[in-house]
C-alpha positions in Angstrom: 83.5 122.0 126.5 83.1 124.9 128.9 85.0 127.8 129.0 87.0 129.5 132.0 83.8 131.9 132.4 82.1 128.9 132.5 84.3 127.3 135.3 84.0 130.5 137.2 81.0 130.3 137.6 79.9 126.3 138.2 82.7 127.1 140.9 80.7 130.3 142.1 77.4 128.2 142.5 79.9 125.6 144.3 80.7 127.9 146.8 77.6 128.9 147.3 76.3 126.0 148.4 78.7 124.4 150.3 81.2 127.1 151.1 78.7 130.4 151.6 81.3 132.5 153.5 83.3 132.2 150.5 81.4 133.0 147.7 81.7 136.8 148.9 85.7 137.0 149.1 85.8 135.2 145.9 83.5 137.3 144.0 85.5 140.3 145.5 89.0 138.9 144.3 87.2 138.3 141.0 86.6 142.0 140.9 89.8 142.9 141.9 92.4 140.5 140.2 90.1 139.0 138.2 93.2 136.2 136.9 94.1 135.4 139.9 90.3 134.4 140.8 90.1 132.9 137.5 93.0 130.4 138.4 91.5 129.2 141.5 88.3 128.1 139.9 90.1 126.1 137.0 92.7 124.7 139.7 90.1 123.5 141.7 87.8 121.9 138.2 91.3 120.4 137.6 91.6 118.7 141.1 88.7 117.3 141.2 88.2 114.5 139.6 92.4 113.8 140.3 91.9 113.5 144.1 89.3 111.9 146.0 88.5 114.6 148.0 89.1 119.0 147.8 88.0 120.6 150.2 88.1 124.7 150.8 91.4 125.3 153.3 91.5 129.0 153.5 89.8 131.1 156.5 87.4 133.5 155.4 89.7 135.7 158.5 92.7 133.9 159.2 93.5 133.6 155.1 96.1 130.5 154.8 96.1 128.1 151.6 93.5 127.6 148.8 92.7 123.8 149.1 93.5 120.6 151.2 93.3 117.3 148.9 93.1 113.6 150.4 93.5 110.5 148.8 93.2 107.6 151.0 95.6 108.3 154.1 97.8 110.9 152.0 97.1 114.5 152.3 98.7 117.5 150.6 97.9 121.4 150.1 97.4 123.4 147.4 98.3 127.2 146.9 97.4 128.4 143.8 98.7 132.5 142.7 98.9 133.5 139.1 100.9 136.0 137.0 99.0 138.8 135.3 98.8 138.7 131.3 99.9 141.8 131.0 103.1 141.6 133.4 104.1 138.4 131.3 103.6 140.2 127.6 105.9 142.9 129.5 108.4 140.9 130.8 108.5 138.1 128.2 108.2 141.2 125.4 105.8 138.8 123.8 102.4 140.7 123.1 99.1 139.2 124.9 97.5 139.3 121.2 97.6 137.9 117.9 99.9 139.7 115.1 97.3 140.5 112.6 100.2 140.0 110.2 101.0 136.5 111.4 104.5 137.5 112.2 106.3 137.2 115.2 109.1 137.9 116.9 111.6 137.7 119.5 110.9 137.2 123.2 112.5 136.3 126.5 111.2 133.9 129.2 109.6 134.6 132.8 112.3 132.7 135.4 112.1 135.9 137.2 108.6 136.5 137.6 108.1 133.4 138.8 111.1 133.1 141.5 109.5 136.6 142.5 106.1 134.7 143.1 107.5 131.6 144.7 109.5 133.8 147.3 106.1 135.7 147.6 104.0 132.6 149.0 106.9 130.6 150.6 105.9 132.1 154.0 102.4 131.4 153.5 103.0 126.9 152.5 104.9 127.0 156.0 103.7 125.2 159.0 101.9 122.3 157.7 102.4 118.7 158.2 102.4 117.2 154.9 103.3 117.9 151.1 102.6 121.1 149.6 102.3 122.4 146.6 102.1 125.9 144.6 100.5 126.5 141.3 101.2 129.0 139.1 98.8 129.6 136.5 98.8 132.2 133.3 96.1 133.0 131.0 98.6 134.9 128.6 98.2 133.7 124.6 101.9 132.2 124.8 101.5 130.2 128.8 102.2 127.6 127.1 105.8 128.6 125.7 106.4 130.5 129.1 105.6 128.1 131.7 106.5 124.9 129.8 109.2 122.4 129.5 112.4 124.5 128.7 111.0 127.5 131.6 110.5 124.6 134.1 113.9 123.4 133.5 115.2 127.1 133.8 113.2 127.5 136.8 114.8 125.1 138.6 118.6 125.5 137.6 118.1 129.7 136.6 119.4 130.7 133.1 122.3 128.5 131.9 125.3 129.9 130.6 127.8 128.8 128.1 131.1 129.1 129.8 134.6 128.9 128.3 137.8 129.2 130.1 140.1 131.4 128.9 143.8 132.9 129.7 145.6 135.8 127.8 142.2 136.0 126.1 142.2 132.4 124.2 141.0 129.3 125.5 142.6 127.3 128.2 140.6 124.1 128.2 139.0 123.0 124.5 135.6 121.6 127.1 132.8 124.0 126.8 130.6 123.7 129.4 127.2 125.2 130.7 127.2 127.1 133.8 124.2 129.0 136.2 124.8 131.3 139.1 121.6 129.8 140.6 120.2 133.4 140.7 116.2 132.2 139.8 116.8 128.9 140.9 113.4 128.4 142.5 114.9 125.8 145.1 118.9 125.8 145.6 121.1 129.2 145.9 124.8 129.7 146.6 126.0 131.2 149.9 129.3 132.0 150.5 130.1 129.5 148.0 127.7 126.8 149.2 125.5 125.0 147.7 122.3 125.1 149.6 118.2 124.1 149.4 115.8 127.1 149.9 112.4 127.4 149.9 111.8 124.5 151.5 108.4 124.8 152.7 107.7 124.2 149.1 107.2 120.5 148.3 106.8 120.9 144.0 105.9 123.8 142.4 103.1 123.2 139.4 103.3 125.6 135.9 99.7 125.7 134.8 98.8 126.9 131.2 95.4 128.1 131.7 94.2 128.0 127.3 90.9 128.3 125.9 89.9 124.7 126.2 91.9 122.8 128.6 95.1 123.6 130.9 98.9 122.0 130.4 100.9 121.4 133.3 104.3 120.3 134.5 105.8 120.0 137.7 109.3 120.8 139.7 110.5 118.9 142.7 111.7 120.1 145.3 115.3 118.6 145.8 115.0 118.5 149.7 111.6 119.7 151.4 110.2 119.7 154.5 107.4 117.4 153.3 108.0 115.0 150.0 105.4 115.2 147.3 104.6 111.9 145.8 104.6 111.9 142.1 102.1 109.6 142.5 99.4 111.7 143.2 99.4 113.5 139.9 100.0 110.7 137.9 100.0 112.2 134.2 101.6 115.5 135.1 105.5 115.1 134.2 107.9 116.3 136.7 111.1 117.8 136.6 113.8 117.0 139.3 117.5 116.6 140.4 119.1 113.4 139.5 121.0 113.6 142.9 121.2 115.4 145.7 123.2 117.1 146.9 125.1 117.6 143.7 128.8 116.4 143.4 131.7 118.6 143.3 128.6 121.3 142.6 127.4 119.2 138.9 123.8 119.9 138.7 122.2 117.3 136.8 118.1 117.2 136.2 116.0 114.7 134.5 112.2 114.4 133.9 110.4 111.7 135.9 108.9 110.5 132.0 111.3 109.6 128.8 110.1 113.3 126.6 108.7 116.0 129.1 105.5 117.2 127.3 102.8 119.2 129.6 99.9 116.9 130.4 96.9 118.0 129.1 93.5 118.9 131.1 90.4 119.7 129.2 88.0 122.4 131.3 85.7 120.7 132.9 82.7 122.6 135.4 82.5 122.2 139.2 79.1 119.8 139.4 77.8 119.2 143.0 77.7 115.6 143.9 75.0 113.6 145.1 76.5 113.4 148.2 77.7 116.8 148.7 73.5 117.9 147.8 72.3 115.4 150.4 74.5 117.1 152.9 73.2 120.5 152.4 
């Protein structure tokens, strides 16, 4: 089973055959932000043998999105961006190592970071007429624990809050309930007391572990987009979504497309021409 070097470069010698202009670019971001590179190359293995066709979207000039996938009549885009190792072990305070020791420790999730990076490539998914979707991949030792289940729920609703209502300083109602201000809420906000979408030009947004041996993934819907993402498409990746919307009388409520959200598993797989795609060269 290859390893993401491995990827990186079947996905190099890709490139250079049948994308040329874009081996250069890519070697360059590989230099430069080396993960981010790195996530592109196991995105794209990933796709592959998903979709029935991936083809290269972005302009060596122009820039724009990563990849445009087609399966039969359906067609959907695919922006990948990752978050550093090192920015995760700070904000999570969960080292990018192993404790010699074996202990551990506390930690704190990402909802943050990755609001910050949605809002960064919202701009960039805009203007095209179909689904799109946004991966976010991680290559820190805990991606797993960061970008799964419990940060995708999180991610969608921001950090719940326990909330008891109280009057002279004792409790008014015996009803404990959760409550979110929506602050990292990757696809609703409140203004002025509204209840709104945002973000729309962002169809789902996928949270790729990217491990030694394979990636884990899990998906968010967006509530309202632009363009709807079939589920359908990625068939073994669970999603997360709203049970409703819009909410009533502002009651979130999410569920997970499957019965138990667990992160669908991906083993690494290399980029390997096709017949086809040699004859065409």
């Amino acid at each position: 089973m290859p390893v993401v070097s491995e990827i990186v470069e079947s996905y190099k010698n890709f490139l250079m055959v049948k994308y040329p202009a874009h081996l250069g670019p890519f070697c360059k971001r590989l230099r430069n932000n080396r993960e981010s590179a790195r996530a592109e190359a196991v995105t794209f293995s990933l796709l592959r043998p998903i979709v029935e066709e991936i083809t290269i979207a972005e302009d060596v000039v122009e820039g724009g999105v990563d990849f445009l996938c087609s399966n039969t009549d359906v067609k959907f885009i695919v922006e990948v961006t990752s978050l550093e190792s090192e920015a995760v072990a700070a904000q999570s305070r969960w080292p990018n190592t192993i404790a010699e020791d074996g202990t551990g420790g506390s930690f704190g999730m990402i909802t943050h970071m990755l609001r910050t990076k949605a809002s960064d490539k919202a701009s960039q998914l805009s203007g095209y007429e179909m689904a799109r979707v946004l991966v976010i991949a991680c290559e820190h030792i805990a991606a797993d624990v960061l970008l799964g289940p419990l940060e995708a729920e999180m991610f969608l609703t921001s950090e719940t809050k326990i909330a008891v209502p109280i009057s002279a300083g004792k409790p008014i109602d015996p009803k404990v309930y959760l409550t979110t201000d929506l602050k990292d809420s990757v696809f609703f906000r409140f203004k002025n007391g509204i209840l709104e979408p945002c973000r729309k030009s962002i169809s789902v947004v996928i949270l790729l572990s990217v491990l030694g041996d394979k990636c884990l993934a899990v998906g968010i819907l967006h509530p309202d987009p632009q363009h709807v993402f079939s589920i359908g498409l990625l068939p073994s990746v669970p999603f997360l979504r709203m049970k409703r919307w819009p909410p009533e009388n502002h009651h979130i409520e999410t569920e997970w497309v499957i019965h138990s959200p667990k992160q669908a598993e991906f083993n690494h797989c290399n980029v390997v021409l096709k017949d086809k795609e040699l004859g065409d060269t």
